[in-house]
C-alpha positions as CSV (number, residue, x, y, z in Angstrom):
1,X,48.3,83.0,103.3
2,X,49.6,83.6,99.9
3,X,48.1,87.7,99.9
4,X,50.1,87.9,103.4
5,X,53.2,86.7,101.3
6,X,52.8,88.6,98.6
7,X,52.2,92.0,100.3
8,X,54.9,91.5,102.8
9,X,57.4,91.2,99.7
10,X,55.5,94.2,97.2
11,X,58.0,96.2,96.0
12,X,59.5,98.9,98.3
13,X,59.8,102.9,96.1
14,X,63.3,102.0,95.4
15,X,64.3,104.4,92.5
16,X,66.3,102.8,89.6
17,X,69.0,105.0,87.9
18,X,72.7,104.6,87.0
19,X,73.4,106.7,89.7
20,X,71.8,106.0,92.7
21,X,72.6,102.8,94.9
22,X,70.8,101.0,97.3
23,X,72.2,100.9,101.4
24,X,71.0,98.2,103.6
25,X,71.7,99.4,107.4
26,X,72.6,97.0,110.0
27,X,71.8,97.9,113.3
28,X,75.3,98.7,115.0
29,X,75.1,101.7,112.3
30,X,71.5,103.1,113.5
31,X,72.8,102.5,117.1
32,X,75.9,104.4,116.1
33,X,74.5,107.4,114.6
34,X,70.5,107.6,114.8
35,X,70.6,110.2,111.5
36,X,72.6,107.9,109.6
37,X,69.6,107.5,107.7
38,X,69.3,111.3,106.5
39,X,73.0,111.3,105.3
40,X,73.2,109.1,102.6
41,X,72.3,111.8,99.9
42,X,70.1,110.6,96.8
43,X,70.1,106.8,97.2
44,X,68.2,104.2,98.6
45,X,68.3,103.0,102.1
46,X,66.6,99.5,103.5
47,X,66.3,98.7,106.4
48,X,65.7,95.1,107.5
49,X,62.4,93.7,109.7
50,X,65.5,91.7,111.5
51,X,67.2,95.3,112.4
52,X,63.9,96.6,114.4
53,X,63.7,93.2,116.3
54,X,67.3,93.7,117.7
55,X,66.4,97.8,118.7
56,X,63.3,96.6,120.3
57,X,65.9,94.5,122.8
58,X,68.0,97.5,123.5
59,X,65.8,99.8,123.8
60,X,65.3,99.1,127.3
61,X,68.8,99.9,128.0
62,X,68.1,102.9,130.6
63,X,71.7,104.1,131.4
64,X,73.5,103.4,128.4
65,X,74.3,105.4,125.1
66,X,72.6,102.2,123.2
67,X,69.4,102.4,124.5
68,X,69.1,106.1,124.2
69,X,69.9,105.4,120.4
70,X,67.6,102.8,120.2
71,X,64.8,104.8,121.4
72,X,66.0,107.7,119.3
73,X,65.8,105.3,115.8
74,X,62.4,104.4,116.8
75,X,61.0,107.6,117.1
76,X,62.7,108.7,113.8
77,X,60.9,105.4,112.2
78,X,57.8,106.5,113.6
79,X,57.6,109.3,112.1
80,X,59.0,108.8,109.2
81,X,57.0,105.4,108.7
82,X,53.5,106.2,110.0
83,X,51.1,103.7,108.4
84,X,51.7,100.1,106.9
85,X,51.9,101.1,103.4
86,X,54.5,103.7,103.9
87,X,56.1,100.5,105.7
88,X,56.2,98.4,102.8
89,X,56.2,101.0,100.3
90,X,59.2,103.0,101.0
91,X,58.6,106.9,101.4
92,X,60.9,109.7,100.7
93,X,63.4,111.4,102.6
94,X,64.1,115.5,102.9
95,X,67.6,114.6,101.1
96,X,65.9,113.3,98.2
97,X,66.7,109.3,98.8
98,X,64.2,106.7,100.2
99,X,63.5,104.3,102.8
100,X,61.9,101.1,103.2
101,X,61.8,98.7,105.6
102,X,62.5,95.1,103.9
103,X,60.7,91.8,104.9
104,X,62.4,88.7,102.9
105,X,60.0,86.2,101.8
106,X,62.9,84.1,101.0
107,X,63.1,83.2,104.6
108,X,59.2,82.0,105.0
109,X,57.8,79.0,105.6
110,X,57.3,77.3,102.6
111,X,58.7,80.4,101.0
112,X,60.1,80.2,97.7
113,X,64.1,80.3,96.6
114,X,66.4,81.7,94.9
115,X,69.9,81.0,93.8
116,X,71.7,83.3,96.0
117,X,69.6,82.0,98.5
118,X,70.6,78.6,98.2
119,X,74.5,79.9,98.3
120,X,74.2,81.7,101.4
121,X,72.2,78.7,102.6
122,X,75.5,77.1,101.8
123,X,77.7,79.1,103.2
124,X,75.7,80.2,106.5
125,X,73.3,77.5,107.4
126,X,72.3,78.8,111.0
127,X,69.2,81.5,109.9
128,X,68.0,81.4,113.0
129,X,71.0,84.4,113.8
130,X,70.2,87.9,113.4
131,X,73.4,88.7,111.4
132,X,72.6,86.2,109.0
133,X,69.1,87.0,108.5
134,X,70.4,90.5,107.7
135,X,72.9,89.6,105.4
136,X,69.8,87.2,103.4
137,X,67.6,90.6,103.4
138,X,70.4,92.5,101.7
139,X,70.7,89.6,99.2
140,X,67.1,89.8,98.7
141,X,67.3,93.5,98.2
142,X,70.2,92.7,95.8
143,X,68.5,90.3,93.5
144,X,65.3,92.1,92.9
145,X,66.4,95.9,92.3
146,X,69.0,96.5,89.4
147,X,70.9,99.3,91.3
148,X,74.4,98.4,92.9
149,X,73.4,96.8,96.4
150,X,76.1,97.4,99.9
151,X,75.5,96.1,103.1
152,X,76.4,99.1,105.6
153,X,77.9,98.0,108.7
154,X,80.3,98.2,111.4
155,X,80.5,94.4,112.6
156,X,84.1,93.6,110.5
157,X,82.7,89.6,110.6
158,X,79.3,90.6,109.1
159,X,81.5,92.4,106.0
160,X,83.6,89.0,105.7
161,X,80.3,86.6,105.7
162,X,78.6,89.2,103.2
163,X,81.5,89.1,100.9
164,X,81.5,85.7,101.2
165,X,78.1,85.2,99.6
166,X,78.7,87.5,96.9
167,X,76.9,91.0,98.5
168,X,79.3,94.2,98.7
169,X,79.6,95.6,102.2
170,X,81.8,98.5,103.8
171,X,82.0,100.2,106.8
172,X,79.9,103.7,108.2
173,X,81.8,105.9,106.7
174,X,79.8,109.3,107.5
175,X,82.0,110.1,110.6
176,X,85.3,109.1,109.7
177,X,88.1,111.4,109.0
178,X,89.9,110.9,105.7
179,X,92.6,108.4,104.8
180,X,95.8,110.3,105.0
181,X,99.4,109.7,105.5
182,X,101.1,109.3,108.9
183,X,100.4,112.8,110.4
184,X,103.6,114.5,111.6
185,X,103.9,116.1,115.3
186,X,104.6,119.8,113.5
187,X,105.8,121.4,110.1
188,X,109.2,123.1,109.9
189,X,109.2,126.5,108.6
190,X,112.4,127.4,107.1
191,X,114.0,130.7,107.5
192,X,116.7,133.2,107.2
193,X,119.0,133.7,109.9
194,X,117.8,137.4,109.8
195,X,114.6,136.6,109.8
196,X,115.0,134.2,112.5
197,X,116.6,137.2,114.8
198,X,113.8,138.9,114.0
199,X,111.6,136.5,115.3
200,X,113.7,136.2,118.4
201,X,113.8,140.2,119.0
202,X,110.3,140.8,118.6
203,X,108.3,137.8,119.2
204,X,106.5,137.6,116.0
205,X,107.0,137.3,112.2
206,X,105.2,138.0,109.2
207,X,105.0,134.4,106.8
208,X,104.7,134.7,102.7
209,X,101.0,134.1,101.8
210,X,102.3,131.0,100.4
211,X,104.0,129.3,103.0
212,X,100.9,130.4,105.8
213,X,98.3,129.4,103.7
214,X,98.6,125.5,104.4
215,X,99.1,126.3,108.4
216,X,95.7,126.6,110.5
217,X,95.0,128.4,113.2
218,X,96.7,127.4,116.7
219,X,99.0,125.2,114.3
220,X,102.7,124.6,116.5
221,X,105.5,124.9,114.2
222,X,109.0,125.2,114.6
223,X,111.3,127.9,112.4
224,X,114.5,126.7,111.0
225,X,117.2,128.8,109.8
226,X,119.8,127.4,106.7
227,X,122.3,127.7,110.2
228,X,120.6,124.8,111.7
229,X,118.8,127.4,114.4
230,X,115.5,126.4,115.6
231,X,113.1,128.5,117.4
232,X,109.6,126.6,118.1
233,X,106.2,129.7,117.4
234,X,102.4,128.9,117.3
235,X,100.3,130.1,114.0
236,X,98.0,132.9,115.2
237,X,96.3,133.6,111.9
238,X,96.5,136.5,109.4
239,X,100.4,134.9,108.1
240,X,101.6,135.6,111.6
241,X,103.4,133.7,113.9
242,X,104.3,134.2,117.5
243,X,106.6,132.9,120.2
244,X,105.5,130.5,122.8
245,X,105.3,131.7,126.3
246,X,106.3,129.3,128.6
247,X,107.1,129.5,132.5
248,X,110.4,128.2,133.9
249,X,108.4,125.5,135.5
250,X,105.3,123.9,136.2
251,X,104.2,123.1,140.0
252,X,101.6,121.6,141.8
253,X,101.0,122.4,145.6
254,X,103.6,121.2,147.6
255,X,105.3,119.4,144.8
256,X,108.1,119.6,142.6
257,X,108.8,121.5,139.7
258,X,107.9,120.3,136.1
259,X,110.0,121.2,132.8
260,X,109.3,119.9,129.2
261,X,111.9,117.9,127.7
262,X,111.1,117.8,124.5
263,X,110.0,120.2,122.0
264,X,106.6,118.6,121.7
265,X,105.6,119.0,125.3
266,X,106.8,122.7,124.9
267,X,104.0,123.0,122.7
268,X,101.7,120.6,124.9
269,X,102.6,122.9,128.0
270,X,101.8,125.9,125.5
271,X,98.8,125.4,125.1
272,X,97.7,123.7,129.0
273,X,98.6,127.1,130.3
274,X,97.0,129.4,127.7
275,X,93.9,130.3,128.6
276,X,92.6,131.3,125.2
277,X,92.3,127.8,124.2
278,X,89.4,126.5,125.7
279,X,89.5,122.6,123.8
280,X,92.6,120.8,123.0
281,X,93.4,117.3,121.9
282,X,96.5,115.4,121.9
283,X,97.5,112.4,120.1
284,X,100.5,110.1,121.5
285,X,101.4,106.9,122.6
286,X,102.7,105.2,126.0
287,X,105.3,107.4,127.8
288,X,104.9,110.4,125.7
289,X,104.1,112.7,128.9
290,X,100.4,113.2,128.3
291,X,99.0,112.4,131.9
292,X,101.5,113.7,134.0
293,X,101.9,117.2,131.8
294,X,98.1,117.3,131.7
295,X,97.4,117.2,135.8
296,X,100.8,119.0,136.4
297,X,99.8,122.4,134.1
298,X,96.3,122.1,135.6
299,X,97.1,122.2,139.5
300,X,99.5,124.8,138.2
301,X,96.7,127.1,137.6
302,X,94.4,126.1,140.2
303,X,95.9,126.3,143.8
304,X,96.2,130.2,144.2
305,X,93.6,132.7,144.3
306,X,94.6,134.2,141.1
307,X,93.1,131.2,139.6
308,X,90.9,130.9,136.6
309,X,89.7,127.6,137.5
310,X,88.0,125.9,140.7
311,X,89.2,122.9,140.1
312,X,90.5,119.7,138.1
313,X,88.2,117.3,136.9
314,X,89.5,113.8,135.8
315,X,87.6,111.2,133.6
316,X,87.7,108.7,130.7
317,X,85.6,105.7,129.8
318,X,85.4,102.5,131.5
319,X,86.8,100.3,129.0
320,X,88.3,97.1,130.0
321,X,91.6,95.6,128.9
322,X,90.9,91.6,128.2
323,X,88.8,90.0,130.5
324,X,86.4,92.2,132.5
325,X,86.4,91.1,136.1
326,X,83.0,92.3,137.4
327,X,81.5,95.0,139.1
328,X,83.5,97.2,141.8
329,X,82.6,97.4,144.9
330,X,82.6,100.8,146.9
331,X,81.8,104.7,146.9
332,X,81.7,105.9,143.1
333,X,85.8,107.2,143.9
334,X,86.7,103.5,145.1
335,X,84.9,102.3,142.0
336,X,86.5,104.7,139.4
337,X,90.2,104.6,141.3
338,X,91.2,101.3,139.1
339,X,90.2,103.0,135.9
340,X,91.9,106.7,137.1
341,X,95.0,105.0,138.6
342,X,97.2,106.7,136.1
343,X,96.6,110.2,137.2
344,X,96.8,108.8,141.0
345,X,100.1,107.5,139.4
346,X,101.2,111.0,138.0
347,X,100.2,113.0,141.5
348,X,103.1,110.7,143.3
349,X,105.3,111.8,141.2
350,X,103.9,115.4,141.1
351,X,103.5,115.5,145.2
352,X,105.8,112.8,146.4
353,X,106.1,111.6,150.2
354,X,109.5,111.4,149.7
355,X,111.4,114.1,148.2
356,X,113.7,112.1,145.8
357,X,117.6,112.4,146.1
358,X,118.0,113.3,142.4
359,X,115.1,114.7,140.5
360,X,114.6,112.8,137.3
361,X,111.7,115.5,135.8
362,X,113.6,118.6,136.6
363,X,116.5,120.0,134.4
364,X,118.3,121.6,137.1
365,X,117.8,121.8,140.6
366,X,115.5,125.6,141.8
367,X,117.0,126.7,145.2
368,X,114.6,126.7,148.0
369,X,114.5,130.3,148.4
370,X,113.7,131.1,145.1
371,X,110.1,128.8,145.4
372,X,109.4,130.3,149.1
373,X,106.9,133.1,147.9
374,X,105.4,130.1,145.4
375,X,105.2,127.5,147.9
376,X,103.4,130.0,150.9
377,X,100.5,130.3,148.3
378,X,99.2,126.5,148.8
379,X,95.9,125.9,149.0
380,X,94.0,126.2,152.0
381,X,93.8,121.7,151.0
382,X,97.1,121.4,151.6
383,X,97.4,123.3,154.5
384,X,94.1,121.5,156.3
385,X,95.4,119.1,158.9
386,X,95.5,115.8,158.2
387,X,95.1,112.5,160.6
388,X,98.1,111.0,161.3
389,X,96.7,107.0,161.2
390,X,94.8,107.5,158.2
391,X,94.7,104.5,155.2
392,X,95.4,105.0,151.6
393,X,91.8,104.1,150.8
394,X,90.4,107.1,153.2
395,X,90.0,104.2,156.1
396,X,91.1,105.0,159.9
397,X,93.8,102.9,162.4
398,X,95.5,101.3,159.6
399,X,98.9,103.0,160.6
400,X,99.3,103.7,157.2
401,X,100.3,107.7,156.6
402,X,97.6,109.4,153.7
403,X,99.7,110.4,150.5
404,X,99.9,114.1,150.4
405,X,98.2,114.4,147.2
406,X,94.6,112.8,149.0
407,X,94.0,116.0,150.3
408,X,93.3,117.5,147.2
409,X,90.9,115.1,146.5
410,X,89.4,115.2,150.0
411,X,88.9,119.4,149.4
412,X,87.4,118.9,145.8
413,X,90.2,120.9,144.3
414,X,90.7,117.3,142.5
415,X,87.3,115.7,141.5
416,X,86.5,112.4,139.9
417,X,84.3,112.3,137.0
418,X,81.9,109.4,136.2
419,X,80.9,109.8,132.7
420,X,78.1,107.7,132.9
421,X,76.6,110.3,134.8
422,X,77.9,113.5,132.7
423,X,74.7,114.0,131.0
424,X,72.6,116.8,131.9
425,X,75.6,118.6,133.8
426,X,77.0,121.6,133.4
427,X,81.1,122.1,134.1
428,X,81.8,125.7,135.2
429,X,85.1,126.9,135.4
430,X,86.8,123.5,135.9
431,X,89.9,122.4,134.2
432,X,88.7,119.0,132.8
433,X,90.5,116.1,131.5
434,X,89.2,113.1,129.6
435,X,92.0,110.9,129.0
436,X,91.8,107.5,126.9
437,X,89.7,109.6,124.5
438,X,90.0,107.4,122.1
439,X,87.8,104.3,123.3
440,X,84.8,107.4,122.9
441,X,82.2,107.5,120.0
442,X,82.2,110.8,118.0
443,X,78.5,111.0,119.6
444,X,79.9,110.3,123.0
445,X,82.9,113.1,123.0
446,X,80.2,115.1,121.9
447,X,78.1,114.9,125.0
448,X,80.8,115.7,127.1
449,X,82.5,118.9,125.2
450,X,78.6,120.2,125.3
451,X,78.9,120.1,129.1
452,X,81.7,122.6,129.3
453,X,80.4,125.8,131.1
454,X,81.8,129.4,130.4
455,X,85.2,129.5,131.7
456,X,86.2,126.0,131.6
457,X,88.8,124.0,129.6
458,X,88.5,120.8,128.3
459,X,91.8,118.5,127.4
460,X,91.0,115.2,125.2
461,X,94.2,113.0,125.7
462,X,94.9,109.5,124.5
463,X,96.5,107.1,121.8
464,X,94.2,106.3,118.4
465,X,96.2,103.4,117.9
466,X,95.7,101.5,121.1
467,X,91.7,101.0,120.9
468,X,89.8,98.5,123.1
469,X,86.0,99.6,121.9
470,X,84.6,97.0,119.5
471,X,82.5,100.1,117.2
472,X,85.4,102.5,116.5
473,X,88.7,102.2,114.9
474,X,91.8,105.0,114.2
475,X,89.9,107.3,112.1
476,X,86.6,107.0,113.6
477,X,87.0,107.4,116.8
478,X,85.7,110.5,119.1
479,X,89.3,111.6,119.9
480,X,90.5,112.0,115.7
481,X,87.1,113.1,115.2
482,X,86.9,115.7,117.2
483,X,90.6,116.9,116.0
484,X,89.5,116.8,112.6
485,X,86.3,118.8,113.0
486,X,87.5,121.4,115.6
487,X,91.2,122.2,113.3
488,X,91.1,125.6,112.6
489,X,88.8,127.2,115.5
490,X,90.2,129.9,117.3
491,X,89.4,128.3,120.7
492,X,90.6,125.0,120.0
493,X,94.6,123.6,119.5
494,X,95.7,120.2,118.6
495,X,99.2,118.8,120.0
496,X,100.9,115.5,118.6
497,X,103.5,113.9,121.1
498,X,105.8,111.5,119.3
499,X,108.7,111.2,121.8
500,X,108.5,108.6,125.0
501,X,109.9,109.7,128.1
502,X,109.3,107.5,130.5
503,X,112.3,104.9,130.2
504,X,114.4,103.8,127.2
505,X,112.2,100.2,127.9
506,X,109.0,102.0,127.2
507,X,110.3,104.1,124.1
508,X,111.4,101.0,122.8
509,X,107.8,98.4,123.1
510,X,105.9,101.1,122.1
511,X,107.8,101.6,118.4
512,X,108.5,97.7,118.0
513,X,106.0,95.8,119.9
């Protein structure tokens, strides 16, 4: 019994130098990126027993990211790990670190002590919990190898109770965009009023090497004369700046005309209706505009035959606020309505049943017969007859009239995406919206960008400060993420919209509550 001891706790090929350190990985970090373990450079990386006993219970998670990481970890630990002594050994990694997978005698029967074991003893009495039995490994690792020990994980409790016992811990920091200050919605360029005019006149200007040098490309700024004149242009690349082109109006079929009322959604709008963008992101909180502009500029470009997309597709994670209240019953629409409710939201106001009395999206009213040529160009949706006695659920002899905007979802022109079910697909020419972005892993915004087909456009809304998802926070979430990787690509455009419009009441809780 005492050989099993003693060769479960031999000493793993840990390398001792000022330099390096030593990583212990919880599993929440494996789960979150599986190749986590090639990117921390020249150091050390353990791995508890405890960790591989809490994959082997997800891995059998068939339909969820989790399992699919689990299964991917254990694969890359099969390989990397392919005989007992490697196990306990340690073996090195293509970056130049090691790995080892860490068994704590400390925690035995009849085991011997330590005084740091006797602490967290003290501290955390209840062993028989996997987060604690992680936390005694790292001590263990701590105690017996000189270089500076860190639990890595992403738990926020599991840093507190290490801390608490003396062991440093942080978070995963591989995929999180840099600590910055508050990011502002654009720059201000200042010019001359002459070089302003020019601007105006020709629809372009030439910046000093100096001031476009900070700017990337598809960067929204707005020029400023000494005057006070303001004149809002998109960086292009090359020190040139250009003027944004912007239709009167935006309109869905059979609805009412759209208008930006603030400079931000002029640069939101901007870059909905350009179709050399082909990814854009946009940050802002309750109210700003970013459903309603979002669905408005894409039926705008889908309901004629001119069209360079089929169709809208809608999505964004099921993430519950508060208490979850179960499964949903019905088709995968009637399951998915709850979560997509906003957009179903945004298309009464887009197509209402109702014309209202006084328009409270339009800036002036557009004569009838200025919009007859637009409005004869409906889709052959809208013009498909309709049942007079038909529910709002899609149900028959209720006596309740359909809302005009169902039959766009009844023709496909509007489709509801599941994105449990994402993987695998491929999204041609669709105009596709993911909104609530920010409740996605960097891993799982991937998956969906990589399903966007040749002449589709993909539109990442949502708010990094209002996040519901337990394993990501403001900077390392798949919404900022992808921002901060895809700034500067010539396909790609990020808008920030900092002004609510929705009612003075909603401006107001979202800057003080």
């Amino acid at each position: 019994m005492e050989n099993v001891r003693e060769a479960s706790a031999s000493n793993p090929r840990l390398r001792v130098t000022a330099k390096v350190k030593t990583f212990v990985l919880d599993t929440n970090v494996l789960l979150h990126d599986p190749q986590s373990i090639f990117k921390f450079e020249e150091n050390n990386l353990a791995i508890p027993v405890e960790v591989l006993e809490e994959l082997d219970a997800i891995k059998g998670e068939q339909s969820t990211e989790r399992g699919r990481n689990a299964r991917r970890v254990h694969r890359l630990l099969q390989e990397l790990l392919p005989d007992s002594r490697s196990m306990h050994e340690g073996v090195e990694l293509p970056n130049g670190g090691t790995l080892s997978i860490i068994i704590n005698p400390y925690l035995m029967e009849g085991g011997r002590s330590s005084p740091a074991m006797e602490r967290l003893r003290a501290i955390l009495p209840d062993l028989s919990k996997k987060d604690n039995r992680i936390i005694a490994a790292a001590l263990f690792v701590q105690e017996q190898f000189p270089p500076p020990t860190t639990l890595v994980t992403k738990d926020v409790n599991v840093q507190l109770k290490a801390r608490a016992v003396g062991l440093e811990s942080e978070d995963y920091l591989n995929d999180k965009v840099p600590e910055s200050d508050e990011e502002a919605s654009y720059r201000e360029i200042p010019l001359s009023i002459y070089e302003l005019q020019r601007f105006c006149s020709e629809g372009g200007f030439d910046l000093d090497e100096a001031v476009a040098k900070p700017l990337y490309l598809n960067e929204y700024v707005l020029l400023r004369s000494d005057e006070g004149k303001t004149m809002p242009a998109r960086y292009h690349g090359d020190g040139v700046v250009r003027r944004l082109k912007l239709p009167d109006y935006v309109k869905a079929p059979g609805g009412m005309p759209i208008r930006a009322r603030n400079l931000e959604q002029q640069f939101f709008m901007d870059a909905l209706l350009d179709d050399s963008i082909h990814m854009l992101t946009c940050f802002g909180k309750a109210g700003t505009g970013k459903t309603l502009l979002s669905i408005a500029c894409a039926l705008h470009q889908t309901h004629d035959d001119h069209s360079h997309y089929d169709g809208v597709s809608v999505s964004r994670p099921v993430i519950a606020l508060g208490k979850d209240i179960g499964f949903l019953p019905g088709t995968l629409e009637e399951k998915m309505r709850p979560w997509l409710q906003p957009y179903y939201d945004a298309l009464e106001v887009l197509i209402p049943s109702k014309p209202p009395k006084e328009p409270q999206f339009a800036a002036k009213k557009v004569s009838k017969k200025k919009h007859k040529k637009h409005d004869e160009r409906f889709s052959s949706a809208m013009n498909a007859p309709q049942p007079s006695h038909a529910s709002h659920n899609g149900g028959h002899g209720t006596g309740v009239m359909a809302k005009p905007y169902e039959r766009l979802l009844k023709s496909g022109l509007v489709e509801i995406e599941a994105l449990a079910f994402i993987r695998g697909r491929s999204i041609a020419r669709r105009f596709f919206i993911l909104d609530e972005a920010q409740q996605l892993t960097p891993h799982e915004v991937k998956t969906v960008i990589t399903r966007i087909a040749e002449g589709s456009k993909i539109v990442l809304i949502g708010d990094p400060t209002q996040i519901d998802n337990p394993y990501v926070d403001s900077r390392s979430n798949g919404l900022v993420y992808c921002h901060n990787r895809m700034k500067g690509q010539a396909i790609a455009a990020h808008v920030k919209l900092m002004k609510g419009e929705r009612s003075r009441l909603a401006e107001l809780a979202a800057d003080l509550l």
